[in-house]
MARFISE-641205 format. One record per residue: x, y, z of N, C-alpha, C in turn; residue in three letters. Coordinates in steps of 0.02 Angstrom, whole numbers, padded with zeros to 5 digits, always signed. Example, Ala and Ser with C-alpha at 12.3 -4.5 7.8 and 13.67 -1.06 7.14 Angstrom:
+00660-00284+00390+00615-00225+00390+00660-00165+00390ALA/+00642-00112+00354+00684-00053+00357+00645+00002+00394SER/
***
This chain:
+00042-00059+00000+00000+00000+00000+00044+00062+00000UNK/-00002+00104-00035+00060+00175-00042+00007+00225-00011UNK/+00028+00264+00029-00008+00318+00067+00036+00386+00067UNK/+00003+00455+00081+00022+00520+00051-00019+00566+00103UNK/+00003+00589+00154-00034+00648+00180-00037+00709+00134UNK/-00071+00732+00085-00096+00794+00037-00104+00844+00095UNK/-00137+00841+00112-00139+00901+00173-00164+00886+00240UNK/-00124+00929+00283-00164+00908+00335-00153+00981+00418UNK/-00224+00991+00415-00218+01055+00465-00283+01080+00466UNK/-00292+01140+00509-00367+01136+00509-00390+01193+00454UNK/-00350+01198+00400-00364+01237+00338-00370+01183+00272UNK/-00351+01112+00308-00381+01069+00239-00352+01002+00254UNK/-00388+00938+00254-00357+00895+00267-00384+00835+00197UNK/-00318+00796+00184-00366+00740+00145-00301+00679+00122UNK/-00309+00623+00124-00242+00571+00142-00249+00545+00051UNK/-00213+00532+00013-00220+00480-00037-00197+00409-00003UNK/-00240+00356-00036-00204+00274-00020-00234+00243-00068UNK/-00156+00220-00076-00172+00162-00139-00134+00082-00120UNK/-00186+00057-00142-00166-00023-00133-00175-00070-00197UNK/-00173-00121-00224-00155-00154-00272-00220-00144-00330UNK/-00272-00142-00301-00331-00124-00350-00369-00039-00347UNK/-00361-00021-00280-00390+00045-00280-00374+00082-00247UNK/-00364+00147-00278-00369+00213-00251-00404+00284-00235UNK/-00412+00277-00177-00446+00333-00164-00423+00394-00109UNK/-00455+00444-00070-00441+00500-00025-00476+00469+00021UNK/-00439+00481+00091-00488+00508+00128-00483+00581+00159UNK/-00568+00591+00155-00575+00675+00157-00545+00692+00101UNK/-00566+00766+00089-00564+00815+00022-00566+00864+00054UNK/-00524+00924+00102-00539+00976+00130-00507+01020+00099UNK/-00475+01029+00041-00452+01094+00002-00510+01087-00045UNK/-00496+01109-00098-00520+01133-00170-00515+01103-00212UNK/-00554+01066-00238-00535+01026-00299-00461+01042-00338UNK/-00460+01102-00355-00398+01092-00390-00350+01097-00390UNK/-00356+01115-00303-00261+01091-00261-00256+01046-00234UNK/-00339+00987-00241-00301+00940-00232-00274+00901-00285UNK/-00311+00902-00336-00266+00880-00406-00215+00891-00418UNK/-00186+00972-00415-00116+00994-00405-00075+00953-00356UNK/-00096+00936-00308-00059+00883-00261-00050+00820-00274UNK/-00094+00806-00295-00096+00724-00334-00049+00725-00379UNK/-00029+00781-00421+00007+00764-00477+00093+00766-00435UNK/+00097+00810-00386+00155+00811-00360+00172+00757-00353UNK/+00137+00691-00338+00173+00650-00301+00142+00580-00356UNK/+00129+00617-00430+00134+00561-00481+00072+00537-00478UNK/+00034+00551-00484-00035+00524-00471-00080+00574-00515UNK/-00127+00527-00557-00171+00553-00588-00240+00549-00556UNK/-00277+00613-00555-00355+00620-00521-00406+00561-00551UNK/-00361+00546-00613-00424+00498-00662-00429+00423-00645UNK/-00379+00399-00603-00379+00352-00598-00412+00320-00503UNK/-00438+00397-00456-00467+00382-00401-00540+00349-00434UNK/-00544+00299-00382-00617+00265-00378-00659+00266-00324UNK/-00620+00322-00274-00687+00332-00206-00671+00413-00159UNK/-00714+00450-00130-00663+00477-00074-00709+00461-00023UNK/-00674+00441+00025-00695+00419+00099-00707+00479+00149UNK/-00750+00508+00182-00747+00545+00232-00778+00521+00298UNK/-00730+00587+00330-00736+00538+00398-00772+00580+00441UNK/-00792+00624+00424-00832+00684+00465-00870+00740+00435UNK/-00890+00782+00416-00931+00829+00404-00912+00904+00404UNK/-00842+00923+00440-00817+00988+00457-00798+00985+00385UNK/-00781+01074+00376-00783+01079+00287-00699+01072+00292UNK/-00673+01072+00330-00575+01056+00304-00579+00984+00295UNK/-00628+00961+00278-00632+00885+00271-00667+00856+00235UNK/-00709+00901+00196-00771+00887+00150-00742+00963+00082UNK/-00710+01013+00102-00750+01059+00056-00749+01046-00029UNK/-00697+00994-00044-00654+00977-00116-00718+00916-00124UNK/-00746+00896-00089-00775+00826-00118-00818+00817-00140UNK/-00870+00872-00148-00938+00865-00191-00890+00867-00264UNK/-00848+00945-00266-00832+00957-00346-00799+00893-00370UNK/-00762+00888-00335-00701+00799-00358-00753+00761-00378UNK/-00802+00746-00334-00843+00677-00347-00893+00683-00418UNK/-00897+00727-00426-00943+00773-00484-00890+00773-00532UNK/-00853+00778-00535-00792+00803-00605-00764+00724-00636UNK/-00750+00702-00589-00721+00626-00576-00774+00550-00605UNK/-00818+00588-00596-00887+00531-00593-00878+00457-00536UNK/-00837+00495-00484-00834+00446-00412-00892+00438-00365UNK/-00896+00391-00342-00935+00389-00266-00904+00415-00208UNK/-00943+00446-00195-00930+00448-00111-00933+00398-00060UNK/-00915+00392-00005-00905+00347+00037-00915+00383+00104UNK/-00983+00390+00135-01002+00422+00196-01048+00409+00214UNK/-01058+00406+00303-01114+00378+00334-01173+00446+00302UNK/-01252+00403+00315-01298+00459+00308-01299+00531+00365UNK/-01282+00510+00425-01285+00573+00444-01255+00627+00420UNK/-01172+00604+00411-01129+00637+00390-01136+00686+00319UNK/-01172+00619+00287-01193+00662+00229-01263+00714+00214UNK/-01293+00686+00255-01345+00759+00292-01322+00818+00318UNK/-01258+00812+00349-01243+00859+00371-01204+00929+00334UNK/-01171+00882+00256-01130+00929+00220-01171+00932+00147UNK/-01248+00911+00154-01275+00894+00078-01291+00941+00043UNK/-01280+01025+00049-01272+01082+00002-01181+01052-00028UNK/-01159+01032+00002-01104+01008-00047-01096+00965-00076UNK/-01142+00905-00079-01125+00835-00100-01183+00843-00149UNK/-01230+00887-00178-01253+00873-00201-01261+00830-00281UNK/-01294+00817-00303-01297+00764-00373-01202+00711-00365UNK/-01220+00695-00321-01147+00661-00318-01181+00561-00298UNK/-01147+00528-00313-01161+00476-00272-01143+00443-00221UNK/-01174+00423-00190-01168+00390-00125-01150+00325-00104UNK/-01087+00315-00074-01103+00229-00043-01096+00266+00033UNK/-01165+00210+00055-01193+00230+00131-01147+00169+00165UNK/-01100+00198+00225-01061+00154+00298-01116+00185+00351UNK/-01115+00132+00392-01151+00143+00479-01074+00130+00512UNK/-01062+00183+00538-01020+00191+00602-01019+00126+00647UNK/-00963+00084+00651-00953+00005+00681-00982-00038+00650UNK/-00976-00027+00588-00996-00095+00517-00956-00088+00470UNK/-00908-00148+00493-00862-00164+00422-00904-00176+00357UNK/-00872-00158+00302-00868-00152+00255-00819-00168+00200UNK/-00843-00188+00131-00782-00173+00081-00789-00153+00023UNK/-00743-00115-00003-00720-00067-00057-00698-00094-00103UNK/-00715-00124-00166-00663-00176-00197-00612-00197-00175UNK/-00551-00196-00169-00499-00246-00129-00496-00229-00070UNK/-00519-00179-00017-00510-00142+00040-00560-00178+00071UNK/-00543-00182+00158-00595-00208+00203-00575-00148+00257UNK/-00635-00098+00246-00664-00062+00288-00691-00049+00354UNK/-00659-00037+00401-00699-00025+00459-00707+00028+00512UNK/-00765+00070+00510-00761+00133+00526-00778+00133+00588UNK/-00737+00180+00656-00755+00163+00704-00766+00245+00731UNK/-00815+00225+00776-00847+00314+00812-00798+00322+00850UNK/-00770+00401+00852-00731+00451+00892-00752+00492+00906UNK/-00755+00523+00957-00804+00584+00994-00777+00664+00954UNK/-00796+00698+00944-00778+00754+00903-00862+00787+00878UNK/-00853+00849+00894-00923+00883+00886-00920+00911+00800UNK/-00959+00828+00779-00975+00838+00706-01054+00793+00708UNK/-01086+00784+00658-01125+00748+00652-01115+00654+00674UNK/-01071+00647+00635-01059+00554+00650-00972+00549+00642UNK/-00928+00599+00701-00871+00569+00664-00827+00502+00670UNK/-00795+00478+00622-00769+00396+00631-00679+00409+00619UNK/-00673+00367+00633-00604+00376+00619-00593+00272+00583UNK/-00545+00253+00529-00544+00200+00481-00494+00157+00492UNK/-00486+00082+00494-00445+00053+00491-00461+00022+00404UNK/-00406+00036+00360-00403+00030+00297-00352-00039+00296UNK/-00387-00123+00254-00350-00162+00253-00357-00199+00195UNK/-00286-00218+00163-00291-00267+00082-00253-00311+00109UNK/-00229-00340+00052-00182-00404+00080-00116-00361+00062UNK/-00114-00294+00046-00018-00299+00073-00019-00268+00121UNK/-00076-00228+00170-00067-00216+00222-00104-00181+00269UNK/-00104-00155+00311-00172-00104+00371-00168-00041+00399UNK/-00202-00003+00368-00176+00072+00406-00217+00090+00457UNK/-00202+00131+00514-00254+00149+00532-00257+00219+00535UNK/-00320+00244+00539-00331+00322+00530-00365+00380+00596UNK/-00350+00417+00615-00383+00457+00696-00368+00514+00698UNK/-00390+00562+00666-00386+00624+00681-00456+00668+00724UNK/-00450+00709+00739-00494+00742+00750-00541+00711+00798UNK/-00521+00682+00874-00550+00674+00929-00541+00704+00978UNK/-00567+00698+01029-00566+00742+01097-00532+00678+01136UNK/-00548+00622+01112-00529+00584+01174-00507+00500+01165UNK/-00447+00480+01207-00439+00395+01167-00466+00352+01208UNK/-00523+00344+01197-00573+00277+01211-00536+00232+01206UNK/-00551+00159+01226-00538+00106+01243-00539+00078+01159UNK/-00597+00094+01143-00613+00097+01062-00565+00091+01026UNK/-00544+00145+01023-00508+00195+00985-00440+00142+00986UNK/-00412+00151+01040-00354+00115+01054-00347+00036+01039UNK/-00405-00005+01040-00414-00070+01007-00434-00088+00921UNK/-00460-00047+00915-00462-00024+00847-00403-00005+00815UNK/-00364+00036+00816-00283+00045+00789-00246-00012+00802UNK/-00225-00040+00826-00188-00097+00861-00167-00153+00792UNK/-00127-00180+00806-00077-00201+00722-00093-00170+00666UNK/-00074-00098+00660-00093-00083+00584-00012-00078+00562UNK/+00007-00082+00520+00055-00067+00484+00082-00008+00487UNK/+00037+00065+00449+00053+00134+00458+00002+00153+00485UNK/+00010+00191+00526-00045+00238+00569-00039+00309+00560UNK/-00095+00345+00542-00116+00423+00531-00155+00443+00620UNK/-00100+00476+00658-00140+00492+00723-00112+00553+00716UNK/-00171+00605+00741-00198+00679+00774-00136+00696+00822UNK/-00113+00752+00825-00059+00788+00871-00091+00851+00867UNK/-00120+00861+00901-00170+00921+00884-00127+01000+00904UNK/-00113+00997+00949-00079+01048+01006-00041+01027+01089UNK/-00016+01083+01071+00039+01057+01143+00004+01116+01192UNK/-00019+01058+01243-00039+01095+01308-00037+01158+01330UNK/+00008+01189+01320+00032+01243+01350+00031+01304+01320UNK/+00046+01288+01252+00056+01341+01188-00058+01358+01190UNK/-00080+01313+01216-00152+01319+01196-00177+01355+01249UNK/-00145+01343+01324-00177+01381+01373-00142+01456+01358UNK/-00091+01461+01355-00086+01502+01345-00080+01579+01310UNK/-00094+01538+01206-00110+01570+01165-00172+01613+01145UNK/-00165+01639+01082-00196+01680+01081-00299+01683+01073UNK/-00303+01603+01067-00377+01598+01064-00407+01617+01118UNK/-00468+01645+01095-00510+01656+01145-00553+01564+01179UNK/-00551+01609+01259-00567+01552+01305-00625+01492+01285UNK/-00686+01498+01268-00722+01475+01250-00699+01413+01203UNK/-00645+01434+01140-00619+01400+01091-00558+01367+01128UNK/-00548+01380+01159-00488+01329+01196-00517+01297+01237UNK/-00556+01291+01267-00615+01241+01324-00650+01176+01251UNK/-00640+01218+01176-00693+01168+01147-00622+01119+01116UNK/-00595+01141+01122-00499+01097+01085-00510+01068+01149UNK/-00487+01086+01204-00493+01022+01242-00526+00963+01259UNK/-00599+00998+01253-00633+00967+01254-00648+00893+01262UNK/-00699+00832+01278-00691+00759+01240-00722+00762+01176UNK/-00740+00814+01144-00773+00813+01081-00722+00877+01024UNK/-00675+00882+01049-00631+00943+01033-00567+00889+00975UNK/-00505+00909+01010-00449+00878+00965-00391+00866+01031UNK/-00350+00797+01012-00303+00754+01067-00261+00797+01084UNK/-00193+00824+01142-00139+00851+01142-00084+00795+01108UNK/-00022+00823+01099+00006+00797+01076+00037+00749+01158UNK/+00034+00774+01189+00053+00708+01258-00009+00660+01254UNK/-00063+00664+01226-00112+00618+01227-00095+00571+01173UNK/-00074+00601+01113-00071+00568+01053+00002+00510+01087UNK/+00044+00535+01092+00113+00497+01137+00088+00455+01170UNK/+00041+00433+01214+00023+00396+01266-00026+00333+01210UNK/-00044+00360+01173-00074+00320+01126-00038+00277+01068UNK/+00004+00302+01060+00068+00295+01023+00102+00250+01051UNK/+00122+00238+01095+00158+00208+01144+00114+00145+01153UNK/+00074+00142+01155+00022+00091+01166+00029+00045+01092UNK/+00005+00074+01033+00013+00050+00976+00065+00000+00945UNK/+00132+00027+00976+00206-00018+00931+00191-00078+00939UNK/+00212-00107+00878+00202-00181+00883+00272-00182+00820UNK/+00288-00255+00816+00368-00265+00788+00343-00277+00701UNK/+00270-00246+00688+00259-00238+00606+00233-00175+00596UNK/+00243-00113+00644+00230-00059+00629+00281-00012+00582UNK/+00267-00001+00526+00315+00034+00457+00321+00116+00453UNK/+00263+00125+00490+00269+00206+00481+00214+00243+00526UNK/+00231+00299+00546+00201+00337+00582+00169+00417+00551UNK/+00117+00453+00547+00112+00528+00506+00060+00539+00558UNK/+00113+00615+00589+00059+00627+00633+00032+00710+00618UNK/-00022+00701+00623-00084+00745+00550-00125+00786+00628UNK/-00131+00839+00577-00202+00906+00599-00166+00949+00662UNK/-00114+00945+00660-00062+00990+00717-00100+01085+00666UNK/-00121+01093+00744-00116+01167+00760-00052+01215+00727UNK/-00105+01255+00685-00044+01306+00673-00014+01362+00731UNK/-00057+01380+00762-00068+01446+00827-00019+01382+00863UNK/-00058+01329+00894-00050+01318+00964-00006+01229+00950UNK/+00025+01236+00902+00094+01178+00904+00157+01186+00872UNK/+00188+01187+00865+00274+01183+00826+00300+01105+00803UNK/+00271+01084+00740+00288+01035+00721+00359+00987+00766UNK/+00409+01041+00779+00472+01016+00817+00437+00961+00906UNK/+00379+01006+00912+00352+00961+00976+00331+00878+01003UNK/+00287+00887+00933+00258+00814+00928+00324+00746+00899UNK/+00362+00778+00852+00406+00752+00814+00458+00727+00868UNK/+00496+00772+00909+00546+00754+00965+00508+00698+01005UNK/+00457+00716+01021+00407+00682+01067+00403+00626+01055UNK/+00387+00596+00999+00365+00534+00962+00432+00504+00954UNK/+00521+00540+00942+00574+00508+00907+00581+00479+00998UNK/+00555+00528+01064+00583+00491+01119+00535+00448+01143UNK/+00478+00416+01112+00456+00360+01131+00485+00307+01087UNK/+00507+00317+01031+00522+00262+00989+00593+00251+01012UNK/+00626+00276+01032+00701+00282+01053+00680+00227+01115UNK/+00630+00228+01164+00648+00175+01232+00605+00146+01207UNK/+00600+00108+01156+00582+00032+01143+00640-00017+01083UNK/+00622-00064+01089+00638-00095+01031+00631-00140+01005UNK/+00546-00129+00979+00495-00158+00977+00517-00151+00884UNK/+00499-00111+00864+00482-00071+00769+00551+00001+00779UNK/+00539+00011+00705+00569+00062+00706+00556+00091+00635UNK/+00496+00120+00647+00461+00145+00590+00457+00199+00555UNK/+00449+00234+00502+00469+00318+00462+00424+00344+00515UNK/+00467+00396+00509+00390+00455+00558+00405+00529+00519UNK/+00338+00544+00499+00342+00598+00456+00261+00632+00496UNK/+00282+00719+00494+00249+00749+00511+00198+00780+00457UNK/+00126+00770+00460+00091+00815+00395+00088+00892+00403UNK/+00081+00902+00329+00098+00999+00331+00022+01019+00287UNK/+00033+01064+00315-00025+01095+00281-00047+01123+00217UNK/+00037+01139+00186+00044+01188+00128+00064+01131+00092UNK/+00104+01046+00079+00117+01022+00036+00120+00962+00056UNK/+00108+00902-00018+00102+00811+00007+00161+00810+00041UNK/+00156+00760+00080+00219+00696+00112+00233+00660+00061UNK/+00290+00657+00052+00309+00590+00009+00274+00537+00037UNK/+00270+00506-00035+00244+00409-00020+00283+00386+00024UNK/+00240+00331+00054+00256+00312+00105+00221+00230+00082UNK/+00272+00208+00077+00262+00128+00052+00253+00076+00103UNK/+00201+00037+00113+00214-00007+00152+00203-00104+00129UNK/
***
């Protein structure tokens, strides 16, 4: 499987993955035609996606995916709430309907979307699996459930949330209200939360790590990154790529 963080922040998020028969996004939160522009960066033609997956309803996560799915002649891939919730954008598009904790499959992909607390309509976060391998996917929660944490568990590459560092959030420049809703259990993880989760995860077939939707205001990429190289440093369990997502340009492929 080949995977690509395209963007990721709370100005646009959306992953490419490709595995031996299909490719698709998950989420579409730029513009149709930066994310095509991105696709091509990293060798990839728009003509050859066959789905985009979303995992929530906020528009840095939906706003590219009505036009894509419309231009493309793709399906969508979203629970009904979800798609109630963004359907001035999805309109004349098609639909494949997931229920939140019902596997599923995608032509070669076995799907399984699991609920994460986050104040959206239905949001899920995905464990994506073929036979060359299992990713798992978690951005945008308030909180790591028991769920959450059994659900990720042997994936190969994992996409986990580093949202903000504690401190930079109490004490920056948002107003209070908006920093009570980041914390929140329906808000987004700290990056010491994401670590503690992380840490939990290694297993001796884990290949890669991308840790996605870091705060521009209230994180410094350098935080989560050190953070993550000194949990992997006291084990020696895996020893897997760890690449941070950016907001302004793809991650290189990331092969697994």
């Amino acid at each position: 499987m080949q995977i690509s963080l395209l963007a990721s922040g709370s100005k646009g998020n959306a992953v490419y993955v490709e595995s031996g028969e299909t490719r698709l996004l998950i989420d579409a939160g730029l513009s149709g035609v930066e994310i095509i522009k991105r696709l091509h960066k990293i060798g990839v033609d728009e003509r050859s996606l066959h789905a985009i997956l979303i995992s929530h309803d906020h528009s840095d996560h939906v706003r590219g995916a009505g036009t894509l799915a419309r231009k493309l002649k793709i399906p969508l891939l979203a629970s009904y709430p979800t798609r109630l919730a963004c359907e001035r954008l999805l309109k004349k598009t098609e639909n494949i309907e997931f229920e939140s904790g019902c596997q599923f499959t995608f032509r070669d992909l076995f799907i399984d979307p699991f609920p994460i607390t986050h104040d959206s309509a239905d949001p899920v976060g995905f464990t994506i699996e073929s036979s060359e391998g299992r990713i798992g996917f978690a951005t945008d929660f308030g909180i790591v459930t028991r769920l959450v944490a059994d659900k990720l568990k042997n994936c190969n590459l994992l996409i986990l949330e580093a949202n903000h560092d504690e401190e930079m959030l109490l004490n920056g420049p948002y107003p209070w209200h908006l920093k009570q809703r980041i914390r929140s259990r329906h808000g987004h993880i700290s990056n010491s939360e994401s670590m503690n989760l992380l840490q939990e995860l290694l297993h001796d077939k884990l290949e890669g790590i991308l840790l996605a939707h870091l705060s521009e205001v209230n994180n410094s990429p350098d935080l989560p990154l050190n953070a993550a190289k000194r949990v992997l440093s006291e084990q020696n369990i895996c020893s897997p790529r760890l690449e941070i997502g950016n907001q302004y340009q793809a991650s290189e492929m990331l092969v697994i």
